[in-house]
N, C-alpha and C positions, 0 to 999 in steps of 0.2 A: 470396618477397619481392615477385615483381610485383603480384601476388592484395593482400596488405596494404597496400599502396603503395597500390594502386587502391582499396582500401575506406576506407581513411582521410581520402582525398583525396575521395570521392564525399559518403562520408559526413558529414564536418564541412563542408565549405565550399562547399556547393550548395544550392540553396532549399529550404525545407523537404518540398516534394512536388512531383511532377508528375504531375498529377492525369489519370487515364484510365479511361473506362468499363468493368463488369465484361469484355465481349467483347472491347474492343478491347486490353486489358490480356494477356486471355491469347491473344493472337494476337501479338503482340508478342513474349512471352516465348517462343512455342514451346515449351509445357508440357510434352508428348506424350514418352513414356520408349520408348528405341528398341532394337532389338539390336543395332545396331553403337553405338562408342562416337564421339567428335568430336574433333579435332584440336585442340593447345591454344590455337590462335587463335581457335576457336570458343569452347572454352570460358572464355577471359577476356573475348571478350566478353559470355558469360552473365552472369558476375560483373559487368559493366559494367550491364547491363540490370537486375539484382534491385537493382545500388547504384539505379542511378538513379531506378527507378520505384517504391522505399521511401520509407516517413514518414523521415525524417530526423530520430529524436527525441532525438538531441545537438544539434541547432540551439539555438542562444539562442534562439532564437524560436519554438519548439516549447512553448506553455503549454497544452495540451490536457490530461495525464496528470500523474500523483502518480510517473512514475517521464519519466526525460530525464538531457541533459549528456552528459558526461563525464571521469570522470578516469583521465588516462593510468596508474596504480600501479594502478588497479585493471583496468583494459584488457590492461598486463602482464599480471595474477594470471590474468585468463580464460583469457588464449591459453595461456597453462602450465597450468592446468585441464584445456583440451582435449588440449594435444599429453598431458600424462601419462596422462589418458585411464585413471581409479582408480575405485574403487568403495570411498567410504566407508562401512564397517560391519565391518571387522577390521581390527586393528593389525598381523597380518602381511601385508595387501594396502595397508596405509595409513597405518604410521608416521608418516611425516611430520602430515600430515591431520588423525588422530584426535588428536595430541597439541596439534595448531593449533588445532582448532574445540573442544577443551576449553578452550585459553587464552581464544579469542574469547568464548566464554558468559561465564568467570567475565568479563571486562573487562565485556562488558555487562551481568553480574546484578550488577555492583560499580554499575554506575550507576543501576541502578532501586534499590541500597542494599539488597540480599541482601548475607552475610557466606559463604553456602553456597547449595546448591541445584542444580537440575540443567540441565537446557536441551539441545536438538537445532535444527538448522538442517531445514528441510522445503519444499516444492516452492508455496509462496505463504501470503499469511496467512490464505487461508479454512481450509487444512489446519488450521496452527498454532491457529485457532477451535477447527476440529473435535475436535484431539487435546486442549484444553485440557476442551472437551464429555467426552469420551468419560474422561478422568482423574478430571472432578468427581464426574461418574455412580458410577464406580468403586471411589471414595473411600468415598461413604456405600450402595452396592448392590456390595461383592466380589464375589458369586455371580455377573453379571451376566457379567463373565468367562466363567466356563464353562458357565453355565443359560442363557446368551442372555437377551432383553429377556422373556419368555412370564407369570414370576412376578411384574416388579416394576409398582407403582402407577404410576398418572399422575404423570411427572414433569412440572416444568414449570420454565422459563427466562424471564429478566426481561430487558429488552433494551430502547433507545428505537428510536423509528420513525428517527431517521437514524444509526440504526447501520449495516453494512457487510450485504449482503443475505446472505454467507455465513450469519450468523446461524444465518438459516432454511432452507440448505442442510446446513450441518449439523446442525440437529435432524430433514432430513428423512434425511441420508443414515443416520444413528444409530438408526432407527426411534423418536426419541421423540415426532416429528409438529410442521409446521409451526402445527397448531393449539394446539399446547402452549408456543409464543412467546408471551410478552406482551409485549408494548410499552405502558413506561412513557413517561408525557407529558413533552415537556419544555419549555422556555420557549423567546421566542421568539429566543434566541440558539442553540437547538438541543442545550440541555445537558438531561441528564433529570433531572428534579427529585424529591431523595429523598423526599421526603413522599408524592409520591406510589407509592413501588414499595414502601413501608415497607405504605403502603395495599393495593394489589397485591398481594402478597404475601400478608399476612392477608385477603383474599379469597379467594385459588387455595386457602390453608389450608384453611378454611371448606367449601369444594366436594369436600374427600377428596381435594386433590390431594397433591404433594410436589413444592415448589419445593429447588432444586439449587444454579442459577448464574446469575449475575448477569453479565450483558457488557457493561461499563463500555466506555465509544470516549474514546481520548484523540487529537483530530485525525479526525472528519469528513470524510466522503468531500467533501460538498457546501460546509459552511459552515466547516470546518476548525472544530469545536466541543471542548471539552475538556472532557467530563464531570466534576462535582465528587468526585473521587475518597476526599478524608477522609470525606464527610459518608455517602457508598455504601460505605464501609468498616465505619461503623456499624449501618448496619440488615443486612452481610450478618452483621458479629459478631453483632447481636442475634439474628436468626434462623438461625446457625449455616450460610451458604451459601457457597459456593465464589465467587471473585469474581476475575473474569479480567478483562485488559484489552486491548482490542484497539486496541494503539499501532503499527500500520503505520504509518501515516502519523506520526504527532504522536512518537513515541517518541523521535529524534532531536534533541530540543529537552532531554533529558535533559543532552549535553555541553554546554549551554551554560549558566552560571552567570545570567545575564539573566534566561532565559525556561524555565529548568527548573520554577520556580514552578507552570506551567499543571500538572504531573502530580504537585501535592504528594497525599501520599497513597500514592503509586503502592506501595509499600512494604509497604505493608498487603494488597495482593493473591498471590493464590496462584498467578498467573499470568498473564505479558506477552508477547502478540504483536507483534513490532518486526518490521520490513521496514527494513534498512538500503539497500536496492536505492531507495529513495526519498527521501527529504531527503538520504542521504548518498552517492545519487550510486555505489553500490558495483556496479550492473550488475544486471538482472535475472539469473536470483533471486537473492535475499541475504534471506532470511526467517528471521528466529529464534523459535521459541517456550523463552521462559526461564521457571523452575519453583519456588518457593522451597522446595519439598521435593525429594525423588526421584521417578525415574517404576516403571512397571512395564515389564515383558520378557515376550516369548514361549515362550523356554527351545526354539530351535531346537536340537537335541544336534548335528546334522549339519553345521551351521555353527558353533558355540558350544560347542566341546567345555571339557569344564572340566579336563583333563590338560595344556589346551596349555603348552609351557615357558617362558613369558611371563606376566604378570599380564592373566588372561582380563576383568577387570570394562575392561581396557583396548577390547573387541570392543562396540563401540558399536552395531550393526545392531541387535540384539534391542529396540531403544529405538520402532523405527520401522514404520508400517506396510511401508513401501519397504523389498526387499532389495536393489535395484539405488540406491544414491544419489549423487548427482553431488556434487560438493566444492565447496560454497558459501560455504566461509571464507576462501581463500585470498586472494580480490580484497579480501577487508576488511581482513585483512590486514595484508597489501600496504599499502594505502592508509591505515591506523590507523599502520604503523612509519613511515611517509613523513614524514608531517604530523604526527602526535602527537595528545593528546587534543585540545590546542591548538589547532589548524587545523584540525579538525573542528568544534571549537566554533564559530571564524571565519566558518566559512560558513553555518552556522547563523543568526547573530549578521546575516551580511551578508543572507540572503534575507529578514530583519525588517525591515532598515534600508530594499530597495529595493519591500518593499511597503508601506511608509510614503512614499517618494518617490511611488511610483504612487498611492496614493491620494492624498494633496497635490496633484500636477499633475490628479487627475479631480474635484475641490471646487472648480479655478480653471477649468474649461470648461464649457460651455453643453452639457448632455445626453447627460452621465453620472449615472446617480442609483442611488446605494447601496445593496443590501437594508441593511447596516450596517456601521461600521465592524470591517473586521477582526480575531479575534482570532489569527489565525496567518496563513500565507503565501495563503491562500485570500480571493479576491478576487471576491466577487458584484455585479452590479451589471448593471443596463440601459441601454442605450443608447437614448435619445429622440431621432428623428431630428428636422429642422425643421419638416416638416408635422403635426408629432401635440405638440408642444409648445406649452400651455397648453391644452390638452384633456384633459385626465384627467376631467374630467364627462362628455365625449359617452358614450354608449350604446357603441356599440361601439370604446372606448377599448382594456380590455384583450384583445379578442381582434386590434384591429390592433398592440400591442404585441408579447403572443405569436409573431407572423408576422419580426416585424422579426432576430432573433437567425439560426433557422434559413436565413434570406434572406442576412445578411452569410457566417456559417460557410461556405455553398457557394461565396462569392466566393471569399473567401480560398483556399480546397482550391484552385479551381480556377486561381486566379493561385501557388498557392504560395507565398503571402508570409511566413507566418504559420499557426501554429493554436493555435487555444483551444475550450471545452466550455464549451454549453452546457444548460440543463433548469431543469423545473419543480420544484414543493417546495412539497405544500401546493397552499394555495389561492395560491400566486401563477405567475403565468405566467411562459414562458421567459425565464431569463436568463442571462448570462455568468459562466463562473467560469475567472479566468485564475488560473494555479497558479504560482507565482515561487519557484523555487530554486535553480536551474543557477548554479554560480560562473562559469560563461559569463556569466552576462549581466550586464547594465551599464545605468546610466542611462537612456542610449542608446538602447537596446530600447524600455525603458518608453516613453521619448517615442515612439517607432517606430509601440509596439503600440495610444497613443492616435490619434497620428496616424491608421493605416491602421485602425481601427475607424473614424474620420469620416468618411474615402475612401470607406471601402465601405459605408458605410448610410447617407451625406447625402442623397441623392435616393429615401430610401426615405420 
């Protein structure tokens, strides 16, 4: 109790960081593993030392990352996660579990508007990429199963440039080659434009290849972008391809009757990666890959017997690469019985409304400027300190811009007031992208996070 007590207290209600150099960092904590062990005064104050000199990414004020907050039903579910301490992949190791995290998929293949279909929870969404990869392949190349990659043609995958890097991780981990990614163009709000993969496409054709699958992004790592999902639904019908969407980030905007709109279409795909660990707040991991068919199995006989005296299709493991898998539905849960669909929509609904405030108050100040208005909770935008304003014609405009982001970010770290992320895109130089969704945060902040970006780059 004292250990929780002290993490709770460290964690929610102290500044976001306390910022220390790699050396002096691990001298501090006394890293070094020893043969004797340490007295338990020692060891709370370890626990004291890892709270404090952590990012604190339940801060309101923590806009760095697509994952933050917290909510306590789902904080319950972890700590019961841990103390049960299960391995999801048998129903008689995991009754409880396997009969939960089936409810959980159907609740969210009901909201991408499957009636059936299949779904597992996996260890982040570049997996959930990879396995949706490795299904589509399977789909139209069975043999590939058991012949391995040696017999089949150049596959090849259609993708825009701001999709998620996994992408190309997984075409390299698959053996089908990162040069077998195409990236289709898109405009400049970052969506890919079908005409041109319809194009795409019938060119990889052309060259003897064999295009597969199409990886739609609904919700952009950088611009929060939401692929046109109907109109990519059609060119993969016409060309008969597999068409997955990678909704970590944006998939969430499903429970909300408002803004469920940005994924119309989604329905039509044969596969959705959602991260509920991220707009909704459920705790890293929480990553679902949902299916609108069934998947395939390994047929382990030594774990998977088929005499067991139980309904064996109940033994979930054969689904997964992992035979060891952690129980990633319970915080969802948890926190879905709490609230309802209702109050998941709510906060949905409320991280729209305060980056609409936030933009509003950065139109009424002097050197904030846009890349554009947002279409999700992602917020781009440079910061023009007073010396560089009304000069966008000199010669070295955009490379003293560039400098100014990287400049403010180290303030910040190192006062701990605040974090947000920043990068380039394209031909434009460094900019900010603050990430708004923690039901933590308030008004309040916003004004906060304007304020202290002027503090800390007026003199730049």
């Amino acid at each position: 109790s004292s250990v929780i007590n002290l993490i709770l207290l460290k964690i929610l209600f102290k500044q976001v960081c306390e910022w220390k150099e790699p050396e002096e960092l691990a001298q501090l904590l006394d890293l070094e593993l020893r043969a004797t062990g340490e007295p338990q005064q020692r060891l709370l104050q370890r626990v004291k030392d890892v709270a404090k000199y952590s990012i604190k990414t339940s801060h309101p004020r923590f806009f760095n990352q697509q994952f933050g907050g917290v909510d306590y039903h789902a904080l319950a579910g972890r700590f019961l996660t841990e103390t049960l301490n299960t391995n999801l992949f048998t129903y008689e190791v995991a009754p409880v579990f396997v009969l939960m995290e089936t409810e959980v998929l159907r609740g969210l293949r009901q909201l991408v508007g499957w009636t059936e279909g299949d779904g597992i929870f996996c260890p982040g969404g570049s997996t959930s990429n990879m396995y949706a990869m490795n299904l589509a392949r399977y789909r139209l190349f069975p043999e590939v199963k058991s012949q391995g990659v040696w017999s089949l043609p150049r596959l090849t995958i259609f993708t825009s440039p701001e999709s998620h890097y996994s992408v190309k991780k997984g075409a390299a981990f698959l053996g089908i080659g990162t040069d077998n990614v195409i990236l289709v163009k898109v405009d400049d709000g970052g969506h890919m434009i079908p005409e041109d993969l319809d194009t795409k496409i019938n060119v990889a054709k052309s060259l003897g290849a064999v295009p597969f699958l199409v990886s739609c992004t609904s919700g952009t790592t950088v611009q929060g972008a939401f692929d046109p999902l109907d109109r990519i639904a059609d060119v993969c019908e016409k060309h008969k391809l597999w068409m997955h969407v990678d909704a970590a980030w944006g998939g969430s905007v499903l429970f909300s009757e408002q803004h469920r709109h940005l994924m119309k279409g989604v329905d039509r795909a044969n596969s959705v990666a959602w991260n509920p660990h991220k707009m909704l707040i459920a705790g890293l991991q929480c990553s679902a890959l949902l299916l609108q068919d069934t998947t395939v199995s390994a047929n382990a006989t030594y774990l998977f017997q088929q005499d067991k005296f139980y309904d064996v299709n109940l033994d979930v493991g054969d689904k997964s690469v992992q035979c060891s898998r952690k129980v990633d539905c319970l915080k969802l849960w948890l926190m879905w019985k709490a609230v309802g669909s209702t109050g998941l929509a709510e906060r949905v609904d409320k991280a729209f409304f305060l980056v609409r405030y936030l933009v509003e108050q950065m139109k009424k100040r002097e050197g904030f400027h846009l890349l554009r208005d947002p279409e999700y909770v992602n917020v781009c935008f440079w910061f023009i300190p007073p010396s560089m304003r009304g000069k966008e014609g000199n010669a070295d405009y955009q490379d003293r811009l560039a400098k100014v982001a990287p400049v403010i970010k180290e303030r910040m770290m190192k006062q701990g007031t605040m974090m947000v992320g920043y990068q380039p895109l394209g031909n434009k130089v460094n900019f900010f992208r603050v990430i708004v969704f923690s039901p933590l945060v308030s008004q309040k902040d916003m004004d906060f996070f304007l304020d202290e970006i002027e503090r800390l780059g007026n003199d730049l």
